[in-house]
C-alpha positions in Angstrom: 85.6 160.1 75.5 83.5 157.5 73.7 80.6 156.0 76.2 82.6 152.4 75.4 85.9 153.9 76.6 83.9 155.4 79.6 82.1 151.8 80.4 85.6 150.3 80.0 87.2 152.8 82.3 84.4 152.2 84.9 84.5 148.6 84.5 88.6 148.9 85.3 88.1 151.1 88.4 86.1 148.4 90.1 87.7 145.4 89.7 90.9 147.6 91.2 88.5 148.6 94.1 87.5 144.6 94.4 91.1 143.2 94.0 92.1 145.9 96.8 89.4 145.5 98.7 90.1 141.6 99.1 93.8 142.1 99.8 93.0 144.0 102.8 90.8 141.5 104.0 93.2 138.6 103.8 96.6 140.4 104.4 95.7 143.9 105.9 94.4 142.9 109.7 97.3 141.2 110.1 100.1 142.7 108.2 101.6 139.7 107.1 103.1 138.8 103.8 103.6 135.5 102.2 104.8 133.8 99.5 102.4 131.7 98.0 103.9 128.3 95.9 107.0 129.8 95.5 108.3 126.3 94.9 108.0 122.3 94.2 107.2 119.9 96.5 108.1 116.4 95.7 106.9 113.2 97.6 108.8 109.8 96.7 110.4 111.6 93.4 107.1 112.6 92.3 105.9 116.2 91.8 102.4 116.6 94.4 99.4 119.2 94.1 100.1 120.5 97.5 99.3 124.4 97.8 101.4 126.5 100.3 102.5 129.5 101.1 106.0 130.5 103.4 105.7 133.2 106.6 108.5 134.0 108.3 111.1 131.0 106.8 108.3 128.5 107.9 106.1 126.8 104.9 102.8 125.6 105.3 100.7 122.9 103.9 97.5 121.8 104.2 97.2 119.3 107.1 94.4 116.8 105.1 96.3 116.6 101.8 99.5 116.0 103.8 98.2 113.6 106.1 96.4 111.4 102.9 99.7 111.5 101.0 101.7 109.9 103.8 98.4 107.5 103.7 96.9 108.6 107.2 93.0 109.2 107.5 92.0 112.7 109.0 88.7 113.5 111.3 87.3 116.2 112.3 84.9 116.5 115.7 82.7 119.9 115.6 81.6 119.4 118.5 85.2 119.8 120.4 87.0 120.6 118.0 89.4 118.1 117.6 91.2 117.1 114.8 92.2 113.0 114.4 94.8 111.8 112.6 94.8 107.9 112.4 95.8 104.9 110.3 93.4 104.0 107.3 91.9 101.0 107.1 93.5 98.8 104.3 91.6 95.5 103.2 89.8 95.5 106.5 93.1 95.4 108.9 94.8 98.0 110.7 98.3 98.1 109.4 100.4 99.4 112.5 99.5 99.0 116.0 101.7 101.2 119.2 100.6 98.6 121.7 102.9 95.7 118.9 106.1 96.0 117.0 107.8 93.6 114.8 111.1 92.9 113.7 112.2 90.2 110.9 115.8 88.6 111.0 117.5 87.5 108.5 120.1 84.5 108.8 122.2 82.5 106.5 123.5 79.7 108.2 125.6 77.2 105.6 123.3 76.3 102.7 119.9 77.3 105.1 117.8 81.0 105.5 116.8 81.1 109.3 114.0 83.5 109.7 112.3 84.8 112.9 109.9 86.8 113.4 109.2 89.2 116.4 105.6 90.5 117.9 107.0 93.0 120.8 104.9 94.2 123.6 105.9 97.5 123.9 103.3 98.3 126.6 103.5 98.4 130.7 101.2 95.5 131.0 100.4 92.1 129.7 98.3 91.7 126.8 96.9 88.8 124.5 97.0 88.5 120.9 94.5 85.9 119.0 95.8 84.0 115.8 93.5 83.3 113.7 95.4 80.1 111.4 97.1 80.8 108.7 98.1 83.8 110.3 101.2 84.1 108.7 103.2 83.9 105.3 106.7 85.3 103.6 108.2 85.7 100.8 111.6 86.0 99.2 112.5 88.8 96.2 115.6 88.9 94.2 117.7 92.4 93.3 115.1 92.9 90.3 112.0 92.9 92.6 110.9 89.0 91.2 109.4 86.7 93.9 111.6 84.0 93.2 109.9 82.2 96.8 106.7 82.1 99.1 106.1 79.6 101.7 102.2 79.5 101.5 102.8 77.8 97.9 105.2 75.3 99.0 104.0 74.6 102.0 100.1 75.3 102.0 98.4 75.9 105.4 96.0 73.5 107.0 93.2 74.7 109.4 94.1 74.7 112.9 91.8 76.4 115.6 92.0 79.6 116.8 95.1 80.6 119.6 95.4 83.1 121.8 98.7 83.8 122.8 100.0 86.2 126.0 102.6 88.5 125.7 104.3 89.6 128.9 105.2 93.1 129.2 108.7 94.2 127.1 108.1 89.9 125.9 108.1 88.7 122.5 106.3 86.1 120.7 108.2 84.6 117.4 107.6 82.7 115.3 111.1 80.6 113.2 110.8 79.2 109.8 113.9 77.6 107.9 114.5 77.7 104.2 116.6 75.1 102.2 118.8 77.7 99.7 120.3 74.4 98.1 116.8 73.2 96.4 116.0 76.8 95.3 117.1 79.1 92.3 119.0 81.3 94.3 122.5 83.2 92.8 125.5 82.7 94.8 126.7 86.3 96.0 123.0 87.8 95.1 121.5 90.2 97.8 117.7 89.0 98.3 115.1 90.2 100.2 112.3 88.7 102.4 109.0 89.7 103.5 107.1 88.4 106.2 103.2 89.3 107.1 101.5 88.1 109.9 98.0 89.8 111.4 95.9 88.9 114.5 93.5 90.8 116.5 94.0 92.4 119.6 90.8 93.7 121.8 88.3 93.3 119.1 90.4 95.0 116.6 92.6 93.4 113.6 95.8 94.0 112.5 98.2 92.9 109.8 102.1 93.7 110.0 104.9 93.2 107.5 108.4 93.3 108.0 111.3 92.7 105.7 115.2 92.1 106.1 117.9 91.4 103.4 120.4 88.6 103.1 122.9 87.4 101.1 123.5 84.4 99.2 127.4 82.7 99.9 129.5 83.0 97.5 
């Protein structure tokens, strides 16, 4: 045997002895075996990056890329070893809040779009929101996605001072705003869609909600 052959045969023998050596570490303690990406996963239609593996019928991700592609912001405290999953930040609000929940209907009444709006308290106890004017605005969208209406641009907001407004337990506060369909482009027997966004701040903190409900145009 030629001393390249040899070399090569040497060479061969220890990457076998590595390879096995590093399969007992990860699987051989245990005894397990997995299947590693053994399929797609999709999120919204779209193909992600997310590697897996499947033990025992259950698959598992990793918690951090999950937790960003569902848009939530993950900590991690050494010291007790704790793991946070939380809201991210977006333009300097909090988007959601447990303490509030909102609700949008939609109403056509005649020729006019009757809106309301809901803030719930969905906590034990009282608790005081502060409005900081404008501290709302909506839109309307047709089937295509097109705003075809906002109120902030018909109606632009003047400056009014700052309210705080208390919210009994299980109480709502609403606000009601009334469109005129008649001096508008909308379609008889369309399907539209409006948006409403509202924020406020709530012990120190700010938030900003949007809701949305559908209507349709009379034929």
């Amino acid at each position: 045997m030629s001393r390249i052959i040899k070399r090569l045969s040497l060479l061969f023998a220890v990457s076998v002895c590595i390879l096995a050596l590093a399969t007992a570490h990860v699987f051989g303690s245990s005894g397990i075996q997995v299947m590693f990406n053994s399929f797609n996963i999709l999120y919204n239609g779209g193909k992600t990056d997310l590697d897996h593996f499947v033990y025992n019928n259950t698959t598992y991700v990793p918690l951090r890329k999950v937790a960003e592609l569902f848009g939530k912001e993950v900590t991690w405290d050494k010291a007790t070893k704790t793991v946070s999953i939380s809201d991210k930040k977006a333009d300097g609000f909090y988007t959601e809040s447990d303490a509030i929940g909102a609700a949008l209907i939609a109403d056509v009444d005649g020729n006019a779009l009757k809106l309301e709006f809901q803030l719930k308290n969905n906590t034990e106890e009282d608790v005081t929101i502060t409005l900081h004017y404008p501290f709302y605005d909506f839109a309307v969208y047709d089937e295509t996605g097109n705003e075809v209406y906002r109120h902030s641009e018909e109606y632009p907001f003047s400056i009014l001072p700052i309210v705080d407004e208390a919210i009994s337990s299980g109480g709502k506060f609403t606000v009601n705003e009334k469109l005129d369909l008649t001096a508008k482009d909308f379609v008889p027997g369309e399907t539209y869609r409006a948006e409403f966004l509202t924020s406020f701040e709530m012990d120190s903190v700010m938030y900003k909600m949007c809701e949305d409900a559908y209507f349709k145009i009379p034929n």
